[in-house]
N, C-alpha and C positions, 0 to 999 in steps of 0.2 A: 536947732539944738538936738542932740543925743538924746533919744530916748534908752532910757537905764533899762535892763530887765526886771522881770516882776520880785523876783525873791533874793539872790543874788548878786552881785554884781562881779564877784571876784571867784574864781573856780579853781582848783590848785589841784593838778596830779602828781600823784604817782609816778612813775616811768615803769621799772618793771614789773611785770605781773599786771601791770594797768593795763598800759599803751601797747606795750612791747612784750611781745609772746618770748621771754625768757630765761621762764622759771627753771624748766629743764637745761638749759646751758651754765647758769650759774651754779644749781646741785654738782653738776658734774665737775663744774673746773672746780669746785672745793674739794670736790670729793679727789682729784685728781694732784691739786696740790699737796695732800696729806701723803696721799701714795707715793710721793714726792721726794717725802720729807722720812719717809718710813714711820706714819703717824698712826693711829687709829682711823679706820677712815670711818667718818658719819653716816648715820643711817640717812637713804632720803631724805624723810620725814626733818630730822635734824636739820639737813644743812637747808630745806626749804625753808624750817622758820626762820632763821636769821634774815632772808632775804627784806630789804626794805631799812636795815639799820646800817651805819657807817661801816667800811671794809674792817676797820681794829675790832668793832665790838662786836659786829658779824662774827668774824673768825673766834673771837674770843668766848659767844656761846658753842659757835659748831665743835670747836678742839678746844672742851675745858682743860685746867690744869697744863698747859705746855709752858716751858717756862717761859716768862715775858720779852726774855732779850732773841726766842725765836720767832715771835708773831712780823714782823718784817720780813723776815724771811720766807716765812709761809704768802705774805701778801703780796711778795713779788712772785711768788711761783703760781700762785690766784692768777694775778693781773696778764703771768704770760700764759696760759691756759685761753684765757678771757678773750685777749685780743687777737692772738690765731686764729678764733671763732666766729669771733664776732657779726661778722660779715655773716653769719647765718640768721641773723636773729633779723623780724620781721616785725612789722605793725599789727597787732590784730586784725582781724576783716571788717572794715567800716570805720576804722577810728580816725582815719581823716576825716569821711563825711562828717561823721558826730563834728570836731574840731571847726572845721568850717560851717556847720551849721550855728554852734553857739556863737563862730566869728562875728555871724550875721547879723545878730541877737547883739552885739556889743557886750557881750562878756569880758571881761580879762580875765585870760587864758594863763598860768604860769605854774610850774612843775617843781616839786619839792621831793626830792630822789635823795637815798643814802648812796647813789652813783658818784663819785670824781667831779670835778668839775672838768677834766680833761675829756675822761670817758663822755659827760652828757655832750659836750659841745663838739666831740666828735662826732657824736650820731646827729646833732638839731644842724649841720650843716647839710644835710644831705637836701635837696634841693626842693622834696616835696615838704619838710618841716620848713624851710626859711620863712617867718615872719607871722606862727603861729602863736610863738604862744611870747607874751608882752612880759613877764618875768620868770626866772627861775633862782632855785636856791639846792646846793650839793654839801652833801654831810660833810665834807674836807676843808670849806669855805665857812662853815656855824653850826652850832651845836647837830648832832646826830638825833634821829627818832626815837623815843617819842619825846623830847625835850621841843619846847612850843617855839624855841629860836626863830624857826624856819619861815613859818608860818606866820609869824608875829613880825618880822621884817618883810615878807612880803604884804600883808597888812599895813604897815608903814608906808612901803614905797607906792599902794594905791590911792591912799586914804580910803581902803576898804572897812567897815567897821565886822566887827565877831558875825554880828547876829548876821552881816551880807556875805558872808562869805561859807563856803562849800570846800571840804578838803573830800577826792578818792582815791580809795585804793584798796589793793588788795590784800593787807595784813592788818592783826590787830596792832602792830606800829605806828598806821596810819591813823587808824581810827582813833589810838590813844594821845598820839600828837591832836590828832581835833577836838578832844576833849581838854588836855593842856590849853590848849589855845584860847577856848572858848565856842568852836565855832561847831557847825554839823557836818554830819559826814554821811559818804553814803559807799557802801563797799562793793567788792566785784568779786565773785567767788570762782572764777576763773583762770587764780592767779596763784600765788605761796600760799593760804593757809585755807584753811576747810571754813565753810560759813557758818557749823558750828559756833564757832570760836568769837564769830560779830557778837552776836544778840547781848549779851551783856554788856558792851559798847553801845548799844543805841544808835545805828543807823538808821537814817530815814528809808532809805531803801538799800536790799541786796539785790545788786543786778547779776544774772548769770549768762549773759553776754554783752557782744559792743552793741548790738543790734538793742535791747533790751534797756540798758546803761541810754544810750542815746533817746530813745522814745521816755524815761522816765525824767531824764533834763529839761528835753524841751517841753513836757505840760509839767513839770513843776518847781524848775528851779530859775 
């Protein structure tokens, strides 16, 4: 028989800013589509916090006030930014080990991104993610962050219950969806938003790297 782990049973990332070193690519191609569009362009700061929420509501804090029948617009000039680049964008250092270490452990592994469902499943075929992570859920497929959709159907599809389950990441998006939800969270301050910003969320722990993140899983989650 399976032994379960100790605290856990069900673990839910993030994608960017988590796993995937990037922050810096998405600021720019927002910032990029607006120059685009002859917009106002965002300051950093701006167009970091969106990251983590659906592309409409993303664009729709970073360029308030534009009028609604140009936000498609602007998402396609995002998306072609995006995928020109893409190919740049990397795993953090160790986040496989981590991955495969919780594999070990019998975790279920599954990712809750305001990513596409196109854009995620383009990146999880690359040959070292095949067969890591056992569900995922993308803001274009059920509700957007922090709405607890996400979260709550992958909770379904485990029979994971609230108290066993762990959502990270690196905004307070994430951490506000694991409060929707019910469940704990633990953040990464190495990603979109400063760790200021956690503590009134209530993570169990801020990790400030993969190295860090990984040692605090496996003695405690």
């Amino acid at each position: 028989m399976t032994v379960r782990p100790r605290r856990f049973d069900l673990i839910v990332f993030d994608w960017d800013g988590t796993l995937f070193d990037s922050t810096a690519l998405i600021v720019r191609c927002i910032q990029s589509a607006c120059v685009d569009l002859g917009l106002a362009v965002p300051s950093d700061q701006s167009a970091a916090y969106v990251i983590g929420l659906g592309l409409h509501d993303a664009l729709q804090h970073a360029v308030p006030g534009l009028s609604p029948d140009r936000y498609p617009e602007l998402g396609r000039r995002y998306r072609h930014h995006y995928f020109a680049r893409q190919h740049e964008l990397v795993l953090f250092p160790g986040t496989l080990e981590m991955l495969h270490a919780l594999k070990a452990r019998n975790h279920w592994l599954a990712v809750a991104t305001g990513k596409s469902r196109a854009g995620l499943d383009e990146a999880l075929h690359t040959v070292q993610l095949k067969g890591l992570f056992d569900g995922t859920r993308t803001a274009d497929e059920t509700a957007g962050k922090p709405h607890p959709l996400m979260l709550q159907q992958l909770m379904r599809e485990f029979g994971a219950e609230p108290e066993r389950t762990l959502m990270i990441g690196d905004t307070t998006h994430d951490l506000q969806l694991a409060i929707n939800a019910g469940t704990a969270s633990v953040a990464v301050s190495y990603g979109a938003h400063e760790h200021e910003a956690f503590t009134p969320l209530g993570p169990l722990h801020v990790a400030h790297s993969t190295a860090e993140l990984r040692d605090w899983l496996l003695r405690h989650a």
